[in-house]
N, C-alpha and C positions, 0 to 999 in steps of 0.2 A: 839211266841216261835219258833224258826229256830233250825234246828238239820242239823250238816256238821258233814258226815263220812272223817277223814283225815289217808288218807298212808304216811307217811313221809317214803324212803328210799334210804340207798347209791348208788350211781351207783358205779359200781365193779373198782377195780383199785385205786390206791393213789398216786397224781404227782403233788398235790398243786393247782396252778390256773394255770397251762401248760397246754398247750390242747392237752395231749395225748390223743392216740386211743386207742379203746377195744383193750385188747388181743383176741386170738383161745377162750382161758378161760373164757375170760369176758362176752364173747358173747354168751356162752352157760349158765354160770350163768344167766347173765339176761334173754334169755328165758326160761328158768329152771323158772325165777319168773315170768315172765309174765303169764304161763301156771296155774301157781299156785294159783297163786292170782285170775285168772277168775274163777278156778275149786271152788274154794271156795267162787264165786258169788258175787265177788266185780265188781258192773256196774259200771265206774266211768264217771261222767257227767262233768269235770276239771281235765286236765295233765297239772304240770307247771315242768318246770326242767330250772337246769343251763344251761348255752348256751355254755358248754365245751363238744366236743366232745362224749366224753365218756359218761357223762350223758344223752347227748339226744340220743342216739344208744340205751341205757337203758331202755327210755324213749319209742323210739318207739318199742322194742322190748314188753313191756308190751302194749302198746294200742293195735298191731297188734295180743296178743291172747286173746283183747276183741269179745266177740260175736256179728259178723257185723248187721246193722239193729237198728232201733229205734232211732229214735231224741232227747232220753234224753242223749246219749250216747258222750261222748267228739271224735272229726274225727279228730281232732291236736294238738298237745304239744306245750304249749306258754312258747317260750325260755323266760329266767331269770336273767338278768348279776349280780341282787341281791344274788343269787345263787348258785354265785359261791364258791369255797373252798378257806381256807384263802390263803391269797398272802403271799408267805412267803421273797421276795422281794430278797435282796441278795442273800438268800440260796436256791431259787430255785433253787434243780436237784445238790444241791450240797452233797459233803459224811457230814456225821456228824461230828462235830467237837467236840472232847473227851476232858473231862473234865482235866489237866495237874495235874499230880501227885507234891500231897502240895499245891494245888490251891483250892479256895476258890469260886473260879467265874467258871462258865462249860465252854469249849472250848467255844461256843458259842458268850458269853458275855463277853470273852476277845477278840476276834477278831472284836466283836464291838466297843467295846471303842477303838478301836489300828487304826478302821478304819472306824468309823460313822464321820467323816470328810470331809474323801474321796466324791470328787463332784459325782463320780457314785454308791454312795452308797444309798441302798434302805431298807429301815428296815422292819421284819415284821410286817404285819398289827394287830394291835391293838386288843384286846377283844372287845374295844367300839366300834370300826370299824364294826367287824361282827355286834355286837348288832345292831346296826343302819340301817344294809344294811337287818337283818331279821325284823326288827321291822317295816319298810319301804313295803318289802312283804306283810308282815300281815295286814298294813292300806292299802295296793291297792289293794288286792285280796281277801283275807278272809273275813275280818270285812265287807265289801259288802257283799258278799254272805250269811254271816250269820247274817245280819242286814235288809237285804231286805224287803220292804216290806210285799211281797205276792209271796212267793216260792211255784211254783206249784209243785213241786218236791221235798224231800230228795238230798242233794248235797252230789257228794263224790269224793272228791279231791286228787288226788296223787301230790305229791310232789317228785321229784327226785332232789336231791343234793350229797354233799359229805359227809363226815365224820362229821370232825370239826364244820366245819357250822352247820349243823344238829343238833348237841348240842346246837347251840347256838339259831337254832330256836326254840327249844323244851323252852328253857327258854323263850324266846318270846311270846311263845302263853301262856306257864304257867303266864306271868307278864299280859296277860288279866284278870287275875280274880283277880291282887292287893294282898292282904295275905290271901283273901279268902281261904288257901289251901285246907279247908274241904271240898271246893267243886273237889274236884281231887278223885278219885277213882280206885282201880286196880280190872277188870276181875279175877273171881275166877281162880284160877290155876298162874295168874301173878306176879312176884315178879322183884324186881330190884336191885342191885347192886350186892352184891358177901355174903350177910349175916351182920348182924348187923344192925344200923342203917343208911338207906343212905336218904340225902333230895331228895325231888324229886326234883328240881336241877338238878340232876346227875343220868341219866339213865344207866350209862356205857360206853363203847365203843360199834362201829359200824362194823359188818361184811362186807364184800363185796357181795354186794344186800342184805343185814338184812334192816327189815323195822318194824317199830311204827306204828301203828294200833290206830287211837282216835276216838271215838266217842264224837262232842263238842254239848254241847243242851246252846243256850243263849236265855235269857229271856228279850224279849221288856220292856221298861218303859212303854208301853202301856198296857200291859196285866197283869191287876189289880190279883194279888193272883195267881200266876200261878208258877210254882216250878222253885226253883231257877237256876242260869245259873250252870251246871257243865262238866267236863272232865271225861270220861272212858277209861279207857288203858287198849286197848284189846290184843295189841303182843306189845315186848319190845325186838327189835332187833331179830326177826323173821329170822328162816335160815332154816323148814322145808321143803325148795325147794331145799336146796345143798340137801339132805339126798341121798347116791347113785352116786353123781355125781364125778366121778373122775376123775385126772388130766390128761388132752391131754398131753402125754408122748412125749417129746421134740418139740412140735409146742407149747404148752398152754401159755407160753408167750411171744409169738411171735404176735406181728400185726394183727389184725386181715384184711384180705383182701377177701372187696364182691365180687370179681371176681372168685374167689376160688368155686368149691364145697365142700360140707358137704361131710365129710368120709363115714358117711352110704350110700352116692347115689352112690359110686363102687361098694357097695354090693347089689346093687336092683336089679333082673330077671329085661330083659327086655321081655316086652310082643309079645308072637309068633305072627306073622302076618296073 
């Protein structure tokens, strides 16, 4: 029986699979979560993240307010090109294209048909596309760690990706247990979608740096009577770390640039001599 603590969360920002940078804003969200998440005693022993910018800036921004010390402790972020957020191919970075008034088809999907022809045309990527690029992750990375033989440790894995993807991982890991779904479980206080009934499927959407909390317990075929494999869902799009935080007034989404100081260090006494 192997037990993997997983954080699945957004890195801040939305620009598809372009490698833009943090914002002022992004950069303090994600240490905002980083802080948050140690304070509340997540060691994590695996950081994996997309290899887009902005997510590993995320990425190290969480390991860096881990608590230094201890070799169960992960010291690097292992980039992810699985990872990444869908490609939205021609419409990268483009404005939305509005649905034509008496039109049946959305802006969208008439300017596809008028030009999926075109030799420089690039469609968006597929639902099965993500499927495959998360389900890939999960047989290289996870399913070892929680198949292992002899884990001398509790594993707890952060995941840093994007939005979209995210969902699609989330369905990923739920297609590990087949239609078992009885074995899925929600943390008292947790609930998911907006009221009614939602499958678990469909956790919602994702804030910038909101993150998924799972606890996965899977059961060897070796271990005769031993309690079934199941998922706990312990936060569902988690954002108690914005709480207070408000927006850098005319910098916050602007670039974020390391050469720069932090505004509070022109307000620090400098020490008398």
């Amino acid at each position: 029986m192997e037990r993997l603590s997983i954080t699945s969360l957004k890195s801040t920002g939305s620009a598809g699979s372009r490698d833009s940078a943090l914002t002022v804003q992004g950069v303090l969200q994600a240490e905002r979560l980083g802080q948050h998440l140690a304070a509340s005693g997540n060691r994590y022993t695996d950081v994996f993240t997309s290899d887009l910018q902005r997510a590993v800036k995320t990425a190290e921004a969480l390991l860096a307010a881990q608590p230094k010390g201890g070799n169960s402790l992960a010291s690097t972020v292992g980039l992810e090109p699985n990872l990444r957020e869908q490609d939205f191919g021609f419409y990268e970075g483009k404005p939305f294209y509005a649905r034509q008034h008496g039109s049946k088809k959305s802006g969208k999907d008439r300017h596809r048909s008028e030009h999926e022809e075109d030799p420089d045309f690039q469609d968006v990527e597929s639902k099965e596309s993500m499927a495959a690029r998360t389900t890939s992750f999960i047989d290289r990375y996870l399913k070892p760690l929680l198949l292992e033989e002899s884990a001398e440790r509790q594993r707890a894995v952060a995941i840093v990706s994007h939005g979209i993807l995210l969902s699609h991982l989330w369905r990923s890991i739920l297609g590990m247990f087949g239609t078992n779904k009885s074995a899925v479980t929600l943390a008292p206080g947790v609930s998911i979608g907006n009221g009614g009934v939602t499958p678990l499927e469909y956790l919602g959407g994702w804030s910038n740096t909101g993150y998924l909390e799972l606890d996965i317990t899977m059961a060897s075929d070796k271990e005769a009577g031993s309690p079934a494999s199941k998922i706990i869902i312990k936060t569902v799009n988690g954002k108690d770390h914005l709480k207070g935080l408000k927006r850098a007034r005319g910098v916050g989404s602007s670039q974020y640039d390391e050469g720069q100081k932090k505004i509070d260090s022109f307000f620090k006494k400098t020490k008398a001599a």
